[in-house]
C-alpha positions in Angstrom: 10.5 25.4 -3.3 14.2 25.7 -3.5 16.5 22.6 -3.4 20.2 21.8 -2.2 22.8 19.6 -3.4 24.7 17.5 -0.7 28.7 18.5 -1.2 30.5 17.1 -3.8 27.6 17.1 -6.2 27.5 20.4 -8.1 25.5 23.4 -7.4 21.8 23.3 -5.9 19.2 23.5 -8.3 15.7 24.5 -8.4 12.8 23.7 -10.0 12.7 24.3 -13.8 10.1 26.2 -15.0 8.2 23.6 -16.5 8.3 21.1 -13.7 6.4 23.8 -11.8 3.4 24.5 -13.8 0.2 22.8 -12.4 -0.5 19.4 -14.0 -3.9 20.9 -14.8 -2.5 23.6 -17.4 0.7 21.6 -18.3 -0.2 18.6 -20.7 2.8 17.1 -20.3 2.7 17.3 -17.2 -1.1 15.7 -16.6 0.2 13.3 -19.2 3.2 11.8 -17.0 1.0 11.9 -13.7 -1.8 9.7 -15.6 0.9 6.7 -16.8 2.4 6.9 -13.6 -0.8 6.6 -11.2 -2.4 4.3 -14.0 0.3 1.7 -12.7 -0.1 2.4 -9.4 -3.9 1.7 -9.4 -3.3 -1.8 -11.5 -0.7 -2.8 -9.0 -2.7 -1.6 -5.9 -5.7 -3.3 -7.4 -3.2 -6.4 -7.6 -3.3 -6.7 -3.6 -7.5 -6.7 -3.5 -8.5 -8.6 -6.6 -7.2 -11.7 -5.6 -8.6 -11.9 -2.3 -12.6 -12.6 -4.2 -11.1 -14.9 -6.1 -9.5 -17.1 -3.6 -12.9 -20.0 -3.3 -12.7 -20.5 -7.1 -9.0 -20.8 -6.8 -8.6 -23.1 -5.0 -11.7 -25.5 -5.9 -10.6 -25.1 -9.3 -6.6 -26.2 -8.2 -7.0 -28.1 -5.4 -5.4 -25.8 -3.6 -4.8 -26.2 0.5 -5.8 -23.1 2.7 -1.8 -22.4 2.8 -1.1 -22.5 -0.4 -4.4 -20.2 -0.9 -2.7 -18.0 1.7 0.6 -17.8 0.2 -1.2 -16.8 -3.8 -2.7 -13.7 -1.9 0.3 -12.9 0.4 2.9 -14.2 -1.7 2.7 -10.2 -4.4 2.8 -8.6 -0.7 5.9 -10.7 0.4 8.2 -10.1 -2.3 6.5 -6.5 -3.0 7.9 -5.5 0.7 11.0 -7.0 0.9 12.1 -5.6 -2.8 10.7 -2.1 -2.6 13.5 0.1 -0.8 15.8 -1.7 -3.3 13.5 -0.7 -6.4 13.4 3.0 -5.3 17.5 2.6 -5.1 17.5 1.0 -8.7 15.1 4.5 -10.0 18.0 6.7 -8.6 21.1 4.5 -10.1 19.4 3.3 -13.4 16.7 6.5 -13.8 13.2 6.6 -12.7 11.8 6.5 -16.3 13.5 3.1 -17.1 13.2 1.4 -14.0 8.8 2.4 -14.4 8.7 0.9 -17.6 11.1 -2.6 -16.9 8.6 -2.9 -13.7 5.9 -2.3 -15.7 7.0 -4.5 -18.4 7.7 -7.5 -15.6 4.3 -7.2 -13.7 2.7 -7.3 -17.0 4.5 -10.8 -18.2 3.8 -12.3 -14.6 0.2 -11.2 -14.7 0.2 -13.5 -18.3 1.6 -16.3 -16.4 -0.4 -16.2 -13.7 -3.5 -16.3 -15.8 -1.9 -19.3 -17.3 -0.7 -21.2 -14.4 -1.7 -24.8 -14.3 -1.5 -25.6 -10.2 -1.0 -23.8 -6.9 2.7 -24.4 -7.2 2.9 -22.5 -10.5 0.4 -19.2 -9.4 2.3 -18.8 -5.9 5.7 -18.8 -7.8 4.3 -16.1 -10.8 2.4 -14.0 -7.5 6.3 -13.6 -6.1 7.5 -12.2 -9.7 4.5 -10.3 -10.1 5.0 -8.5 -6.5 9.1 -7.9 -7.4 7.8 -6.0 -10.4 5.5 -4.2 -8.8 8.5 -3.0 -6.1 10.8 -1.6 -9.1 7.7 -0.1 -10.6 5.9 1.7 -7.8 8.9 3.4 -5.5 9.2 5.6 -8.8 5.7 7.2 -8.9 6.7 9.0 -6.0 10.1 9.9 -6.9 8.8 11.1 -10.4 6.2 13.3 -8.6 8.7 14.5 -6.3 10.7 15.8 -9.0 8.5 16.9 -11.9 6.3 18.7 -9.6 6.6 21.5 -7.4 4.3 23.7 -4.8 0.7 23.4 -4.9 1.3 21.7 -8.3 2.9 18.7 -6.2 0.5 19.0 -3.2 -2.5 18.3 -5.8 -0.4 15.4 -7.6 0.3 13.5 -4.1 -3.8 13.9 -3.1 -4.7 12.0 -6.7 -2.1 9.8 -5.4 -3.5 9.5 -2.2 -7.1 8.7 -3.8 -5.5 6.2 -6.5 -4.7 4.2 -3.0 -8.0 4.3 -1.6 -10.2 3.5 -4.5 -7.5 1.1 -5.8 -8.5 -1.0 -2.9 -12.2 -0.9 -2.4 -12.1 -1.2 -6.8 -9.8 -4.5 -6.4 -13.0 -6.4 -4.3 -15.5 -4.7 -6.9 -13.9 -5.7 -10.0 -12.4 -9.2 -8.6 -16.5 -9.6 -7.9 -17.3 -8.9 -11.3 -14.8 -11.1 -13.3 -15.5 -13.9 -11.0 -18.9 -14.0 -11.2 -19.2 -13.3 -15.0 -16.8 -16.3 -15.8 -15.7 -15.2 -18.5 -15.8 -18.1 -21.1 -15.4 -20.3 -18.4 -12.3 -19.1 -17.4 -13.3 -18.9 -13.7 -10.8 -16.8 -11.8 -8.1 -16.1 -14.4 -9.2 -12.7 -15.6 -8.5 -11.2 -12.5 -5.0 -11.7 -13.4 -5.7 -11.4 -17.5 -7.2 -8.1 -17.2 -3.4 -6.7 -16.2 -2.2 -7.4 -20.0 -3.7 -4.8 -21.8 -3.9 -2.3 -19.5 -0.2 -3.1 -19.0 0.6 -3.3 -22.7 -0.3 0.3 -22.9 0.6 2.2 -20.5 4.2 0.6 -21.8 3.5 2.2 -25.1 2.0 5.7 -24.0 4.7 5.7 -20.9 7.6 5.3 -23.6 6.2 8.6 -25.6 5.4 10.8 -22.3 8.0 10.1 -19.1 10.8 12.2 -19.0 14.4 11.7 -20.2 16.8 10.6 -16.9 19.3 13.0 -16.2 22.4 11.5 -17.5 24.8 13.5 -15.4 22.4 13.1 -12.6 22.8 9.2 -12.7 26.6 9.1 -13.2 26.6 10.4 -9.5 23.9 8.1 -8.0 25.0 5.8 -5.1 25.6 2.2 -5.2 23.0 -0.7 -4.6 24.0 -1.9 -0.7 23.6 -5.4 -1.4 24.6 -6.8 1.8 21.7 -4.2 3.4 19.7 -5.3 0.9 19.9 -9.0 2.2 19.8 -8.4 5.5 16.4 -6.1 5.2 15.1 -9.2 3.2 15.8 -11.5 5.4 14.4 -9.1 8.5 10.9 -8.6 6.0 10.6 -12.5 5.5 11.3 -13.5 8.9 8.6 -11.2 10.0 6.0 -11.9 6.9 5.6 -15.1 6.6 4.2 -16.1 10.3 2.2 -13.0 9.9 0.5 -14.6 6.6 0.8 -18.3 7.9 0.6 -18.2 11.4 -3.2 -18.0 12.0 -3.9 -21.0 9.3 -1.2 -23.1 11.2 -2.0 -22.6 14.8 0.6 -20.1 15.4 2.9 -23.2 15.8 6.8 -22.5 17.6 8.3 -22.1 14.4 6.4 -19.2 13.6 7.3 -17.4 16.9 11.1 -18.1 16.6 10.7 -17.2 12.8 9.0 -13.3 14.3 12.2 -13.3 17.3 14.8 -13.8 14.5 13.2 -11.1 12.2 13.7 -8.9 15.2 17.8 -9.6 15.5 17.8 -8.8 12.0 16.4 -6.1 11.9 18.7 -4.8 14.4 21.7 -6.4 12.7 20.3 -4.2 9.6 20.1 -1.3 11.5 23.7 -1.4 13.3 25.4 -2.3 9.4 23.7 0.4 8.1 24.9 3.0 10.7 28.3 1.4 10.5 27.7 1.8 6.5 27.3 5.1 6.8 29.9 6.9 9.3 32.3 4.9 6.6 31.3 7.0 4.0 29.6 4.4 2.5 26.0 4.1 0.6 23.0 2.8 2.8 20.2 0.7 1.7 18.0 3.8 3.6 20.0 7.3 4.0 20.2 8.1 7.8 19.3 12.1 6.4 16.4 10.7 5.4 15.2 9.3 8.8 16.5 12.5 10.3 13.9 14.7 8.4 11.5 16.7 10.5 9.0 14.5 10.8 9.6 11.2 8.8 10.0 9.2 12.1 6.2 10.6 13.0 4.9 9.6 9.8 5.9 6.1 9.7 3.8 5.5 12.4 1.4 7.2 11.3 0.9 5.2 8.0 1.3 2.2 9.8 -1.9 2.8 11.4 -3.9 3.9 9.1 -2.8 1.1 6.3 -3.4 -1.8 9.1 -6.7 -0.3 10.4 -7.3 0.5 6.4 -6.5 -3.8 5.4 -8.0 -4.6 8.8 -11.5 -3.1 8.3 -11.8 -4.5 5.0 -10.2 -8.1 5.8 -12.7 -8.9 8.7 -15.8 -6.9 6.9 -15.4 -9.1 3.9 -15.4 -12.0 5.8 -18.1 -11.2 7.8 -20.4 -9.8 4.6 -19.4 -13.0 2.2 -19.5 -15.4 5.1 -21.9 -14.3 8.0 -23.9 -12.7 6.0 -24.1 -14.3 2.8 -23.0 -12.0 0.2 -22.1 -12.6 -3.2 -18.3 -11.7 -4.2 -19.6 -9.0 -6.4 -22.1 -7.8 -3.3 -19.6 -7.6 -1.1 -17.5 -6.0 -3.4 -19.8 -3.3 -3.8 -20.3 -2.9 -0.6 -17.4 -1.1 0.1 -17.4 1.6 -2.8 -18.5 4.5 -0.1 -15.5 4.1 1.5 -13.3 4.9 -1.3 -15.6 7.2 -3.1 -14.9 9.1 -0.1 -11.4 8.5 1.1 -11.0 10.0 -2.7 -12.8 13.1 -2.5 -10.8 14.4 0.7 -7.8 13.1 -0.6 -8.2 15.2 -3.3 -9.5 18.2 -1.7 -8.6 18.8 2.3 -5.4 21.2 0.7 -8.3 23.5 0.0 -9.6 23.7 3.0 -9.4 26.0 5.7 -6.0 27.1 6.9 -7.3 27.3 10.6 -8.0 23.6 9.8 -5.2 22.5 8.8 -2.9 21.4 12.2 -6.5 19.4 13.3 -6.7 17.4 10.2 -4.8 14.6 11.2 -5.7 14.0 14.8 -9.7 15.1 13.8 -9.4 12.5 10.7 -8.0 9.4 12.9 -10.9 10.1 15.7 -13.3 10.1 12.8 -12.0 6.8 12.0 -12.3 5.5 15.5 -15.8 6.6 16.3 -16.9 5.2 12.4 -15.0 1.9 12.6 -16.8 1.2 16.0 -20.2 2.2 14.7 -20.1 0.3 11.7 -19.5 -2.7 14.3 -22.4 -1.3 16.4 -24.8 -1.1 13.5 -23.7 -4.6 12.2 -24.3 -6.4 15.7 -27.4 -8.2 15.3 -26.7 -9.6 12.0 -28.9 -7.4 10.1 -27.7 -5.1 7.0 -27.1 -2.5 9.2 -29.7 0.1 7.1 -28.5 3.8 6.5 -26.7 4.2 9.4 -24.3 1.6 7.8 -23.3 4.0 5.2 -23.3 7.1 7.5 -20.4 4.9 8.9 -18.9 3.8 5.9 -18.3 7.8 4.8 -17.3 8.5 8.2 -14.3 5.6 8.0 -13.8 6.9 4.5 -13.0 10.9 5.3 -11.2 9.7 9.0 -8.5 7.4 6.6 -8.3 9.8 4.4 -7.4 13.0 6.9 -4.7 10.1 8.5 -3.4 9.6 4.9 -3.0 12.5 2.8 -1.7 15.2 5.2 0.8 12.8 6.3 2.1 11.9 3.4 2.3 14.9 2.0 3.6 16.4 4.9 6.4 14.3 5.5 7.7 15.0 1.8 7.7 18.6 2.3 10.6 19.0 3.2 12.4 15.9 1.0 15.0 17.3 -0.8 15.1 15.8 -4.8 18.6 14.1 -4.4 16.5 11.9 -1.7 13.5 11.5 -3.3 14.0 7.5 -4.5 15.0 6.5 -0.2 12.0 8.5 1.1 9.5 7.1 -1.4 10.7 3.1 -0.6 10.6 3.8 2.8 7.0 5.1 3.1 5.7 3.0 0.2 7.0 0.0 2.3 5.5 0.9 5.5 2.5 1.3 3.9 2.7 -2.4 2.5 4.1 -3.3 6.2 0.7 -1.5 7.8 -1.5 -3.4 5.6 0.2 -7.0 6.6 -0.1 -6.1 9.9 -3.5 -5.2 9.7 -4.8 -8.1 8.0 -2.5 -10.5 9.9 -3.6 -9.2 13.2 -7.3 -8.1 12.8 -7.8 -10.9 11.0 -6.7 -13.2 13.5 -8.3 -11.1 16.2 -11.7 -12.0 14.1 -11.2 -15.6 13.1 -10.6 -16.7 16.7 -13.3 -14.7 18.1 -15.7 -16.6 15.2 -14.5 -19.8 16.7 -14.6 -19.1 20.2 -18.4 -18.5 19.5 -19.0 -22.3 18.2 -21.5 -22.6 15.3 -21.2 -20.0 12.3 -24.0 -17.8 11.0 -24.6 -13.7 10.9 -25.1 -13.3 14.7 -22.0 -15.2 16.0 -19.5 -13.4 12.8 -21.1 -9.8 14.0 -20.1 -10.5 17.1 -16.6 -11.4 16.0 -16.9 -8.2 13.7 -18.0 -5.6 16.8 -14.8 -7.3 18.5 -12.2 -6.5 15.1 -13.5 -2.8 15.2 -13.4 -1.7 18.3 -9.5 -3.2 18.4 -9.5 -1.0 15.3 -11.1 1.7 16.7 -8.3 1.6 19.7 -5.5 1.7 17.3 -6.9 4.3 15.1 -7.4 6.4 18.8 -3.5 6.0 19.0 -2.9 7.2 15.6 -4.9 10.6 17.1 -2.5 10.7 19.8 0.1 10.6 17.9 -0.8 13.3 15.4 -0.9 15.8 18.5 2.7 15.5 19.1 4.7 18.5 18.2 7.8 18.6 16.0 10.9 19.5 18.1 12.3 22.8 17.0 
C-alpha cells in the first residue's frame, strides 16, 4: 500500500521492504509485534483483574463501596482522558520511547499499588497506573500501522484484535487465581504484583527489538494542543465519573449536571478544535482523520461492541459470583469460551471467504444479539444453564468478534502513516468509552432490576440478568443496522 505525504513534508514514501515482509517470516518483525501486544495484554488485563479482587479489597482496607468503585474505575478514568494525548506524545517524541516510558510508569505504579497501605493510597496509584497505560498503548497501533503493510498488517491487527478479547476474559481468570491462592497471605496484592516482572522485561527485550524513531520524521511532528487537551479532559471527566459513581450514589443532581456540563464541553472542544484548525494550527484530533471513509461509522461501531462486550461480562459476573454462588476463580473461568473464541476469528475471518466478507459485520453483531439473549434465556431459572450455556457463550464470542476485527481493520485501511498516532487515540479511546458505557449502563440496568425484585438469590438475579441481555441484545441489533450502511462514494 502506497502512502502520501501532506504538503510541506517531503516526498511520499512507501513501505520499505522490510516493513512489508509477514511478521511470520521476518523475526524482527514477530519480535516487535510480541513486546508490543505483550503490553497491551498486561494493561488490558489491568481493567479485569481488579474487578475479583474488589471483596478482599475492601475488607482488607476498609474501603467504602465508592472508594471500591473509584480503585476499579479510577485506571479507566485517567486511561480515557490521557489517551488521544499519549498517541500525540508517540508522533512528537517517537513511538519507540514513548512504549517504553509508559511501560516503565505502569510498571512503578503497579509496585505501588501492590504496596499501598489504604484506599486513599490504591485509588491515587490506579490513576498513575491508567496515565501510563494511555502513553503506552496509543503506540501499539501506531507501530503496527507503520512496520507493517498488506496482509502482513491485516494479520498483525487480528492478533491485536484477539489480545483484546482474551485480555479480558484472562483478567477475571487470573484475578480468581491470585485471589484465591493468597499468596503468602498477601490477599489481593498480586493482582497488581504480577505487573513487575512481566513489566521489567518486556522493558529490557523492548529496548533490544523496537525500532529506531525517525529523527527527521519527528523534527516535523505537530505540537501537543494543550488547551484541547484540557478541554477533552475536562469533557471525559465530566462524563466518567457519574457514569462510575452515579449508580452507588442514587444518581444524585450532581451527577446529572456533572453528565449536562460534559456535554457543553465537549462541544466547546469540538468548536476550538475546528477553530484550531482553519488557523493552521495543530488539533488535539486531525479533522482529516474524522473525514476518512469510514472512521465516523466505526466509532460507533466499537462503541457497541466494547459496551455490549463490558456489559455482558459486568452483569454475568455479578449474577454467577452473587446469584449463583461462584467462586472468583469459578466465575473467572467461566467466561474462557468467550475469549477462546472471540480469538480464533479474530485471528482468522481475513481468510475467509471473499463472498463473505461485506456480511461479516452485520452477520457478527446479529450473532451477538441472538447469543447474548439466549445466554439470558438459558440462565432464567437459576440453574447452570447446561450445554446450551456454552453453545451461547461461543456464539457471543464469534458475533463480538465479526463487530470487532473487520472494523477495526477496516477503518485503518485507508489511514495514511503521517496519521497513524490521531487515528489509534481515537479508536483506542472509544473503545475505553464503549466499555464505561457498558458497564455504567448495563450494570445499572441489572442492579436496579435485582432490587426492584426484593430478596436476593439465583432466581430473582436471573431475572435481573434475562433483563441486562436482552437490552444488550437491542444494542447489539443496532450495531447490525449500522454495519448495513453504505459508504458514500
Amino acid at each position: 500500500m502506497t502512502t502520501t505525504t501532506p504538503a510541506g513534508t517531503g516526498p511520499a514514501r512507501g513501505p520499505s521492504p522490510e516493513t512489508s515482509k509477514d511478521p511470520g517470516t521476518d523475526n524482527r518483525l514477530g519480535r516487535l509485534l510480541a513486546v508490543v501486544l505483550a503490553g497491551q495484554f498486561m494493561a488490558l488485563l489491568d481493567v479485569f483483574i481488579v474487578n475479583v479482587a474488589v471483596p478482599t479489597i475492601g475488607s482488607e482496607l476498609h474501603a467504602s463501596g465508592a472508594g471500591l468503585q473509584l480503585v476499579v474505575a479510577g485506571y479507566s478514568i485517567s486511561y480515557a482522558v490521557l489517551l488521544i494525548t499519549g498517541a500525540r506524545l508517540g508522533d512528537r517524541l517517537g513511538h519507540r520511547r514513548v512504549y517504553l516510558a509508559g511501560l516503565a510508569l505502569f510498571t512503578a505504579a503497579s509496585l505501588a499499588c501492590g504496596l499501598a497501605r489504604g484506599t486513599g493510597e490504591l485509588i491515587a496509584f490506579r490513576l498513575v497506573q491508567g496515565a501510563g497505560s494511555a502513553v503506552m498503548i496509543p503506540q501499539v497501533l501506531s507501530l503496527i500501522q507503520r512496520n507493517f503493510t498488506g496482509e502482513a498488517r491485516a494479520r498483525a491487527l487480528g492478533a491485536y484484535s484477539a489480545v483484546l478479547a482474551t485480555g479480558a476474559a484472562a483478567g477475571q481468570v487470573l484475578g480468581g487465581v491470585l485471589v484465591s491462592a493468597d499468596l503468602f497471605g498477601t490477599g489481593w496484592r498480586p493482582v497488581f504484583l504480577v505487573n513487575v516482572p512481566v513489566g521489567v522485561v518486556l522493558l529490557a527485550f523492548g529496548s533490544r527489538v523496537l525500532p529506531r524513531d525517525d529523527v527527521r520524521a519527528l523534527e516535523r511532528s505537530r505540537g501537543l494542543d494543550l488547551p484541547g487537551l484540557v478541554l477533552l479532559a475536562a469533557a471525559v471527566s465530566l462524563f466518567t465519573v457519574p457514569l462510575v459513581l452515579g449508580q452507588e450514589e442514587d444518581w444524585p443532581l450532581w451527577s446529572w449536571l456533572s453528565l449536562g456540563a460534559a456535554a457543553v464541553f465537549f462541544t466547546v472542544f469540538c468548536l476550538y478544535e475546528s477553530r484550531l484548525a482553519r488557523r493552521g494550527g495543530a488539533p488535539l484530533i486531525a479533522p482529516r482523520v474524522l473525514r476518512h471513509p469510514g472512521i465516523g461509522l466505526a466509532v460507533f461501531r466499537l462503541l457497541a461492541v466494547m459496551a455490549v462486550n463490558a456489559g455482558f461480562l459486568f452483569a454475568l459476573t455479578l449474577h454467577v459470583q452473587g446469584g449463583l454462588g461462584y467462586s472468583a476463580l469459578r466465575a473467572g473461568l467461566t467466561f474462557a469460551p468467550t475469549a477462546v473464541i472471540f480469538g480464533l476469528v479474530g485471528l482468522t475471518w481475513r481468510n475467509w471467504p471473499a463472498a463473505w466478507q461485506r456480511a461479516l459485520i452485520p452477520a457478527g453483531f446479529m450473532i451477538a444479539a441472538v447469543a447474548v439473549a439466549g445466554v439470558g434465556r438459558v440462565l432464567k431459572d437459576g440453574g447452570d444453564g447446561g450445554l446450551w450455556l456454552y453453545v451461547a457463550f461461543a456464539g457471543v464470542g464469534a458475533g463480538l468478534a465479526l463487530g470487532f476485527s473487520p472494523t477495526l481493520a477496516k477503518a485503518l485501511a485507508t489511514v495514511r502513516p503521517e496519521d497513524a498516532a490521531d487515528a489509534s487515540g481515537l479508536l483506542v479511546t472509544v473503545t475505553q468509552l464503549g466499555q464505561l458505557i457498558g458497564v455504567a449502563a448495563f450494570g445499572t440496568l441489572f442492579l436496579n432490576r435485582l432490587e426492584s425484585l426484593g430478596a436476593p438469590g439465583a432466581y430473582t438475579s436471573a431475572d435481573a440478568l434475562l433483563a441486562c441481555t436482552y437490552a444488550l441484545a437491542a444494542t447489539a441489533t443496532l450495531g447490525a443496522v449500522s454495519g448495513l450502511v453504505r459508504r458514500r462514494r
